[in-house]
C-alpha positions in Angstrom: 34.3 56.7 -32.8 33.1 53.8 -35.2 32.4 54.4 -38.6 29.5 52.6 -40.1 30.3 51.1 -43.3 27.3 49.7 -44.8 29.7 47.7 -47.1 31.9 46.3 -44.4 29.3 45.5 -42.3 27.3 43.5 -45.1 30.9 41.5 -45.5 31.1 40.2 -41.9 27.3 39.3 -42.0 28.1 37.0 -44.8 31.1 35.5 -43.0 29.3 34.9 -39.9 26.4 33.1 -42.1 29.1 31.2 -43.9 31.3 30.0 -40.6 27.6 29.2 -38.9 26.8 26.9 -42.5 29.8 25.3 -42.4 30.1 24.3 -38.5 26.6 22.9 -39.6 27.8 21.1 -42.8 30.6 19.5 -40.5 28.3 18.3 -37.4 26.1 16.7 -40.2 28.9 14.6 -42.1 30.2 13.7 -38.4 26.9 12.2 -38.1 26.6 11.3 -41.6 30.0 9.0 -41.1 28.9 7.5 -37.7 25.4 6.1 -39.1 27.4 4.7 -42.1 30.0 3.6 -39.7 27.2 1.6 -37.2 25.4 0.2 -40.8 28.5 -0.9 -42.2 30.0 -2.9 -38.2 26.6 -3.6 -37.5 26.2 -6.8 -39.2 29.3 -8.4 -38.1 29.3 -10.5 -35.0 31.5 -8.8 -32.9 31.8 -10.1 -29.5 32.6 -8.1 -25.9 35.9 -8.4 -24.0 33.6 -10.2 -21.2 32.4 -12.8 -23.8 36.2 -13.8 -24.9 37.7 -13.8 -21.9 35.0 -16.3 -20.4 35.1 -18.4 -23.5 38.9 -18.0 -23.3 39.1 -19.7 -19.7 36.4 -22.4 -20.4 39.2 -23.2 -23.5 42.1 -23.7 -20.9 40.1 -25.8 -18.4 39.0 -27.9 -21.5 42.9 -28.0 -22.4 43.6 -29.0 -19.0 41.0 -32.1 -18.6 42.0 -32.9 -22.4 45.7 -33.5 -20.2 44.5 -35.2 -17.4 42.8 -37.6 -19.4 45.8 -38.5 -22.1 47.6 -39.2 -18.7 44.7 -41.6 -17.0 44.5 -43.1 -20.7 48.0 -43.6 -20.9 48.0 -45.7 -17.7 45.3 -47.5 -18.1 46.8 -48.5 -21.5 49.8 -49.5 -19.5 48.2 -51.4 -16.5 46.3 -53.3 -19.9 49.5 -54.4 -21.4 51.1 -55.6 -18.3 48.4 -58.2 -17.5 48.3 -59.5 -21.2 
């Protein structure tokens, strides 16, 4: 057998109100932080993992021709000085 206290009851409506406000509060600052968040990253130029790595390899084959050629240079240079 439940008793009905009028008092009691009033008490856990107001909690329930409360805990439903404040799970509302919390989704809205969660949101609230990620637009901030996108305004504040958006205007740098950040690039994608794709991007770097391609620009990363087109580096080391430019590093790798940059060699070759020192080395071609370097004999040509030679071959010049023994015919003078």
């Amino acid at each position: 057998m439940q008793s009905e206290n009028p008092l009691l009851a009033d008490f856990v409506k107001l909690l329930n109100s409360a805990a439903g406000t404040f799970a509302g509060m919390g989704r809205e600052a969660g949101e609230t932080v990620r637009d901030r968040a996108k305004d504040m990253f958006g205007g740098f130029d950040f690039v994608t993992r794709e991007e770097f790595d391609a620009v990363k390899e087109l580096a080391a084959t430019a590093r790798e021709e940059v060699e070759t050629l020192k080395a071609r240079i370097a004999e040509l240079e030679k071959a010049v000085a023994n015919k003078v």
